[in-house]
N, C-alpha and C positions, 0 to 999 in steps of 0.2 A: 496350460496357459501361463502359469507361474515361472517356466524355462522363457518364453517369448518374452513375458514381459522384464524377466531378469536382463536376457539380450538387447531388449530395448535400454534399459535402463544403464549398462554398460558402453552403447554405444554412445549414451546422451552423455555419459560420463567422460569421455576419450573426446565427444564434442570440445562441451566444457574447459578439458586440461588443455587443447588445442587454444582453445579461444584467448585462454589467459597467458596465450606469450604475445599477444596485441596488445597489453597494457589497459589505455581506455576504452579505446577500441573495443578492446577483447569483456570488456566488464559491461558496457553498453550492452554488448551482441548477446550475452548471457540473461541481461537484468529484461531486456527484449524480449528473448524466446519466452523465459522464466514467467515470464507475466501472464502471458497468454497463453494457449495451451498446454505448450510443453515445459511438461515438470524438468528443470536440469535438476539434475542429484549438487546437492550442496546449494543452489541456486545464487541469486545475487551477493546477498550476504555474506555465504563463504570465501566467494571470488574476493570480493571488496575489502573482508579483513585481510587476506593471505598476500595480495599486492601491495595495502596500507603497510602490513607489516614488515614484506619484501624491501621498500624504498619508501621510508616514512614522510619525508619529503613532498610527495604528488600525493597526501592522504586525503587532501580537499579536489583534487582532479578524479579522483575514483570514486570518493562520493558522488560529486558532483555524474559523472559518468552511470553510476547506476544507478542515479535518478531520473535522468534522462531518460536512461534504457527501458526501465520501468515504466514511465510516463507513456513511452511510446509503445510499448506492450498494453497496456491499459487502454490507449486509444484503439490502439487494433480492435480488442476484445471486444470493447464498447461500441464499435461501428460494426462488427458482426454481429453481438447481440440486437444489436438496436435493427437488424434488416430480417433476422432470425423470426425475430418477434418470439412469444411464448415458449417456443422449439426449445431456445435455447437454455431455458431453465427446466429444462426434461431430466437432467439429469440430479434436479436438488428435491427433496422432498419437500412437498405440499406447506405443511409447517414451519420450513427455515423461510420457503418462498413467502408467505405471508406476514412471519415477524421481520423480516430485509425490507420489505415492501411500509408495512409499518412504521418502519425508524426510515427509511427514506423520507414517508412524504411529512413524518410529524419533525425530522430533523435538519432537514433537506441536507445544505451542503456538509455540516459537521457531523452527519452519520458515514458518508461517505471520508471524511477525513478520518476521525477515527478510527476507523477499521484498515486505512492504509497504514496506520500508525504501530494496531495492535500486534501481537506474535502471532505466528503459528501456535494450537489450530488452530485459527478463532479463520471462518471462512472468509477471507478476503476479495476472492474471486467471484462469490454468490454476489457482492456488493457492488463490481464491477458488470459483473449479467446484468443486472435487476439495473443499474443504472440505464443500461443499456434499451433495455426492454419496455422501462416503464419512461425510456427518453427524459431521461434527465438533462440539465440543461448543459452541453458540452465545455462550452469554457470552465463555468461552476464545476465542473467533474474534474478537469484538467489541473486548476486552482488548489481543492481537496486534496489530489493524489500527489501532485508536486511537492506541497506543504508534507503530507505524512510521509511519504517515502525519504525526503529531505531530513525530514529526524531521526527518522531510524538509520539514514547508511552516512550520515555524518557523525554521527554517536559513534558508529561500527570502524570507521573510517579514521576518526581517532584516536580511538581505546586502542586497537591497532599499531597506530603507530605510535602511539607513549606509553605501552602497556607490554608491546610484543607477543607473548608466545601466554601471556595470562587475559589476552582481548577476549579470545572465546569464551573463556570461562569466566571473566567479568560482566560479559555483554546477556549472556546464558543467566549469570545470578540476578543480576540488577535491571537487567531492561525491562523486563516484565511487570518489573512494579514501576518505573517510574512508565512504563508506558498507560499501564491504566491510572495511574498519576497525572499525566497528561489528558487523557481520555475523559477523565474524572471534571478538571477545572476547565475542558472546553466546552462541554455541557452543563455545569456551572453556571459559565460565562453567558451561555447560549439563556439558557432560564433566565439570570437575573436580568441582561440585556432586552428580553421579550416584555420582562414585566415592571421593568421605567418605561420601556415604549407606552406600555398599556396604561399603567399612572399618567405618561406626558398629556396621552392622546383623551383621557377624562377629563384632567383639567383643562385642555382648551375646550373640550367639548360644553362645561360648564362655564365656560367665561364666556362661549359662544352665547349661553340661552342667557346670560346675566344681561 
């Protein structure tokens, strides 16, 4: 199996190196496939810096472009899982299924943002199932993944092209923490936000019975 799936993995590669002489095109069709089932080798990311870096100039057109592609890859996923039903999480164990499920419904839309936001591994795709499965609310999911995938390949997008041939390696040092840096104050945000609601919503409640 290890020969098939190398072959596999070579020929997604030779996809891939294809795709990136389309430019946005080609970084779309990548952040597209990449989304949804099929793994590209290097996947969006890699494409998005090596184009930035190429012609730094269009480095806000190839973000832009594998956000999109992603976006639309996500929907994909989210409309098969969502017809799948259960099936489609056959392949996550029982455990990630019930903590995703968890931060789903106690997060709603800012679990699903987050986790577009965070690195590899941290499962992105289970996030996009389970949305799909436990029928999250479509636009709200569209919203989420625009916003985090938007951080991540405009970051990528400009390290790139102001940084050149040290983007990888800056993007690889630094991302990771300002992303749960990020992850961190939009759940913050999410907490303190719930609990002025909850103060606003006693005091009329009290001026109600006064």
């Amino acid at each position: 199996m290890k020969w098939l799936w190398r072959k596999i993995t070579n020929g997604l590669g030779k996809i891939s190196a294809h795709l990136v002489a389309f430019g946005p095109f080609g970084v779309f069709a990548v952040s597209l496939l990449d989304a949804t089932f099929v793994p590209m080798p290097g996947g969006a990311d890699a494409v998005t810096l090596l184009l930035s870096h190429a012609r730094p100039s269009w480095w806000a057109i190839y973000a832009a472009s594998a956000t999109l592609g992603s976006l639309a890859g996500c929907l994909v996923l989210y409309h098969i899982s969502r017809r799948a039903g259960r099936r489609a999480l056959a392949r996550f164990s029982e455990r990630k299924q019930a903590r995703v499920r968890e931060l789903i419904e106690r997060y709603d839309v800012l679990a699903v943002l987050v986790a577009s936001v965070l690195p590899p591994p941290f499962p992105f795709k289970l996030f996009v199932v389970s949305a799909g499965v436990f029928r999250f609310g479509v636009v709200r999911f569209a919203v989420a993944i625009t916003a985090g995938r938007a951080f991540r390949f405009f970051i990528e997008a400009y390290l790139a092209a102001r940084y050149g041939d040290r983007a990888r390696e800056l993007f690889a040092h630094y991302y990771p923490v300002a992303a749960l840096a990020i992850a961190a104050l939009v759940v913050v945000f999410f907490v303190v936000k719930n609990k002025m609601r909850g103060q606003r919503s006693e005091v009329r409640d009290q001026s109600s019975e006064v």
